[in-house]
N, C-alpha and C positions, 0 to 999 in steps of 0.2 A: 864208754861213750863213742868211741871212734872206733870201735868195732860195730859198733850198732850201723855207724854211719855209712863205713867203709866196708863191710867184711858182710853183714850179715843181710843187708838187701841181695847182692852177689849170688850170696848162697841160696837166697831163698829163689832165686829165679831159674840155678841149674835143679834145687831140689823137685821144683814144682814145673815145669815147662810145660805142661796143661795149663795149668793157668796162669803163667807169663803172655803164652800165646793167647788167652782169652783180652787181658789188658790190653797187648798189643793190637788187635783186632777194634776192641771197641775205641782205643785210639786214632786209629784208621779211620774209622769211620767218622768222627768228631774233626778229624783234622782234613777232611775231605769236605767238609761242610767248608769248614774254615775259609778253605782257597777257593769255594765257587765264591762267597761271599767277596774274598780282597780281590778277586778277577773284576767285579762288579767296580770296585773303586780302582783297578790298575785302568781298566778302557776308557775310561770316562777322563781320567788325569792324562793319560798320553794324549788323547786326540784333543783335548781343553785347558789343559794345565789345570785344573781344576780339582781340589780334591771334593769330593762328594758326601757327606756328613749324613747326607740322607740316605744311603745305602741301606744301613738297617731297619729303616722305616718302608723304606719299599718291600722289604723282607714282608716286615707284618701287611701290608698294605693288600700287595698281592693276594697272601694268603688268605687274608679277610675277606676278599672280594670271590675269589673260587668257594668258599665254604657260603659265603652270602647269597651267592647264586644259588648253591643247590637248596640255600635252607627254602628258597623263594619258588621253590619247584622246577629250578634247571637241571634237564638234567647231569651229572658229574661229568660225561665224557663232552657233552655240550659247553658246560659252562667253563670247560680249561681254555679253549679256544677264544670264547668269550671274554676271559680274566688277560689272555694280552691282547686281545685289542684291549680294551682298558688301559693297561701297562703302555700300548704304543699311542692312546690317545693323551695317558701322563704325559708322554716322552715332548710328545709336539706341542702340551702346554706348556712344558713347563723351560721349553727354548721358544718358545715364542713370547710370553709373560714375563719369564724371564731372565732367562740368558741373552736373548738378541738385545733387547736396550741395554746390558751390561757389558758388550763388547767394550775390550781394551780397557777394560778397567782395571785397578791393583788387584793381585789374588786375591788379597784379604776380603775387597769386598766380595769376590765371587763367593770364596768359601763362605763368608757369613750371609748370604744368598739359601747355600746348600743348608744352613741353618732354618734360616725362615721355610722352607720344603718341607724339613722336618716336623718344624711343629705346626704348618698348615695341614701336615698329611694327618697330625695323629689327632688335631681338633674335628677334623673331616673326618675322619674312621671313624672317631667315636659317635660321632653324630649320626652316621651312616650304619654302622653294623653294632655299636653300643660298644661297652667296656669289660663285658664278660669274659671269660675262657671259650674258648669253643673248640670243636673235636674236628681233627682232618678228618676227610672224607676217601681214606687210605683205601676199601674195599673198593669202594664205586667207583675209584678210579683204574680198578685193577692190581693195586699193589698188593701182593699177599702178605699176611700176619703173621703167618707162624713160624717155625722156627726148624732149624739142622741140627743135630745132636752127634757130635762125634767121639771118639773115648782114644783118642793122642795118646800116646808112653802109660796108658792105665789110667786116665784122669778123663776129665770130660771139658767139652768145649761147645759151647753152644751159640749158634748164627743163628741174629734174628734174619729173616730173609726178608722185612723192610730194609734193613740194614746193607743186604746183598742186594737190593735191587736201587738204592740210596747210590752207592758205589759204583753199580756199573753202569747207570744214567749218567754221573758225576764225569764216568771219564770217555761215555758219548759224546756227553755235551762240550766237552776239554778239545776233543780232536775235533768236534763239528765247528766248533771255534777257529781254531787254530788254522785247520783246514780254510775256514772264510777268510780269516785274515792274511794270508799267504798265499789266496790261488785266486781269489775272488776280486773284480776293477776296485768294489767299494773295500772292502778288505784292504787294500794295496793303498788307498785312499785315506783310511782311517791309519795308516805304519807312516804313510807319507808326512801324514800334519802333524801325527808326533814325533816324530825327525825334525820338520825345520817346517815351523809355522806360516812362515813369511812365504816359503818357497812354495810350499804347497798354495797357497791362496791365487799366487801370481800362476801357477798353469789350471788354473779355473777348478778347482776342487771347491764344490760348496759349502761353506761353514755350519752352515745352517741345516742341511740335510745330512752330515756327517754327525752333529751332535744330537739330533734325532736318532740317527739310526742305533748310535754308541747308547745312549739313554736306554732305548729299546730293547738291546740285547743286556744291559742290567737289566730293566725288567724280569724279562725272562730269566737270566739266571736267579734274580731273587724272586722269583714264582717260585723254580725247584728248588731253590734253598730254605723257603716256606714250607713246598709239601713235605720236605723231609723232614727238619724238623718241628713241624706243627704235629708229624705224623708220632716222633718220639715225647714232644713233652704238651703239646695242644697248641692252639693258638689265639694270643692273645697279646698287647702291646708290649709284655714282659718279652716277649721274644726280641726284637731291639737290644736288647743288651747284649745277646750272643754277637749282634755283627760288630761290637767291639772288638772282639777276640782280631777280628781284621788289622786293626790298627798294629799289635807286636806281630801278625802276618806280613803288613808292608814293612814292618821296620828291617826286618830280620833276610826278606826276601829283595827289598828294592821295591819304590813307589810306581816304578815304570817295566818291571819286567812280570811278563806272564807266565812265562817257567820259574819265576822268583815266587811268584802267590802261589801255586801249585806246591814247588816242595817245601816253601815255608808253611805254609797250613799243614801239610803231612807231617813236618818235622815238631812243630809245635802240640800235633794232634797227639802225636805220639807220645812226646816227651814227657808233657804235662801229666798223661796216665798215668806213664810208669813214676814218675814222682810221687804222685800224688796216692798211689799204690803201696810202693815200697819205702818211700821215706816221710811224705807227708801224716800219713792217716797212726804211722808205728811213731814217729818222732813231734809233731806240732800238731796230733788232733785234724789232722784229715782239712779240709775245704782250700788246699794249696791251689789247685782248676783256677781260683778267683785272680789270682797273680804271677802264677809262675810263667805263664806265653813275657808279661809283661819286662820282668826282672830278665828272663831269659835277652829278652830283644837289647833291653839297657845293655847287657854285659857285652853283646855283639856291637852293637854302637858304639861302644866306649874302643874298641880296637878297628868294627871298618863302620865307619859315620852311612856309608852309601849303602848298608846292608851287603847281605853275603853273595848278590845278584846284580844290586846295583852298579853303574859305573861310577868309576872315578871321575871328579869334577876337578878340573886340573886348570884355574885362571893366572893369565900370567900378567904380569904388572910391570 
């Protein structure tokens, strides 16, 4: 038994490294969703304290509205453009409906705020585009289908190239960010007020256009985290559950660091593969993906509470 456990996952990764590297790959890509996804709940907490519950529903939300349009005769490269504004007219409903009369309230009620979004968005989808599965619209957008074929150490290794073009959107979008919020006044604006709330308010930063804006660029990250993965499994309100996987991404990375959701989704994306690879599917019958981000994060918590990125919270008495 403890050779099983210890010895011969090991082995089987130097015997095979075709397909180690295949695991690790489609890990990558799974754990790259990941961290667009907990980016979407890191912007929105630092600039609001606010954690955002609805993250995943904007996921489907989005997507449902680009695949809606074209069913409706937009066309796809039309109707992307069209799906945020959408996204950026959420933004300014849903701080003006309801985040502005919620100022200075206990978190709790804000986060059970992020609740009610949730399940207005998914009463509204359903009523708007129904309850179906539906297929992204991957060609019409340009994204190609098919795939790379390469033969590593005598084995073979196979890229989907949605999967290549998933990833290097992923880490356009990473630097386009990053680059905004470090070079850019509103960028600089959005670091300020999650720094020191108070302070920023007092040299005229506006609350209200800052949590607009933050909103908005979730949106967009949960557009492209829609078309990719609507592109691998469809889209439909089942997709929601993936932006769970966020949750042991913030644990593990820190609720407020954006290099923290980056390599905690990469690291989670990864890990869980190979688990669930080599030791799940051979040792407890395979479907480990459902829990192991989650146990992972517990066992990091349990030695640093603030995650592996977070800071120390250090109150003195």
């Amino acid at each position: 038994m403890l050779n099983q456990i210890f010895v011969k996952p090991f082995v089987d990764m130097v015997s095979a490294p075709d397909f180690l590297l295949q695991v690790v790959w489609e890990g990558l890509v799974s754990g790259v969703l990941y961290a667009l996804i907990a980016l979407g709940f890191v912007l929105i907490y630092k600039s609001s304290r606010i954690f955002n519950f609805a993250q995943g529903i904007m996921v489907v939300f989005a997507a449902l509205t680009l695949v809606g349009l074209h069913e409706n005769g937009v066309p796809a490269l039309l109707a992307l453009p069209l799906t945020l504004v959408v996204m950026y007219l959420l933004a300014m409903a849903i701080e003006r409906v309801v985040l502005r009369p919620l100022v200075n309230q206990p978190d709790i009620i804000l986060f059970m705020a992020t609740i009610g979004i949730t399940l207005f968005l998914v009463g509204f989808g359903e009523l708007i585009f129904g309850g179906e599965n539906k297929v992204m619209i991957t060609e019409q957008l340009g994204i190609p289908t098919g795939s790379y074929t390469f033969e590593p150490w005598g084995g073979l290794l196979i890229l989907e190239q949605k999967d290549i073009t998933a990833v290097i959107g992923a880490i356009v979008l990473v630097l386009a960010l990053l680059l905004f919020l470090n070079r850019s006044k509103m960028g600089r604006a959005i670091r300020a007020l999650g720094d020191d709330h108070q302070a920023a308010l007092s040299v005229g930063i506006s609350l209200s256009t800052i949590w607009v804006l933050v909103w908005f660029i979730a949106g967009i990250i949960a557009l492209a985290t829609g078309i990719v993965w609507g592109a691998r499994a469809g889209v439909s309100f089942a997709l929601e559950v993936i932006a769970y996987k966020a949750l042991p991404v913030l644990m593990l990375g820190g609720l407020e660091s954006v290099s923290g959701a980056i390599i905690g989704g990469l690291m989670i994306g990864i890990l869980e593969k190979l688990f669930e690879i080599y030791w799940g599917q051979p040792l407890m019958g395979g479907n480990t993906e459902t829990w192991f981000a989650f146990v992972l994060a517990l066992f990091v918590l349990l030695f640093r509470p603030q995650g592996l990125f977070g800071e120390r919270i250090i109150e003195r008495v």
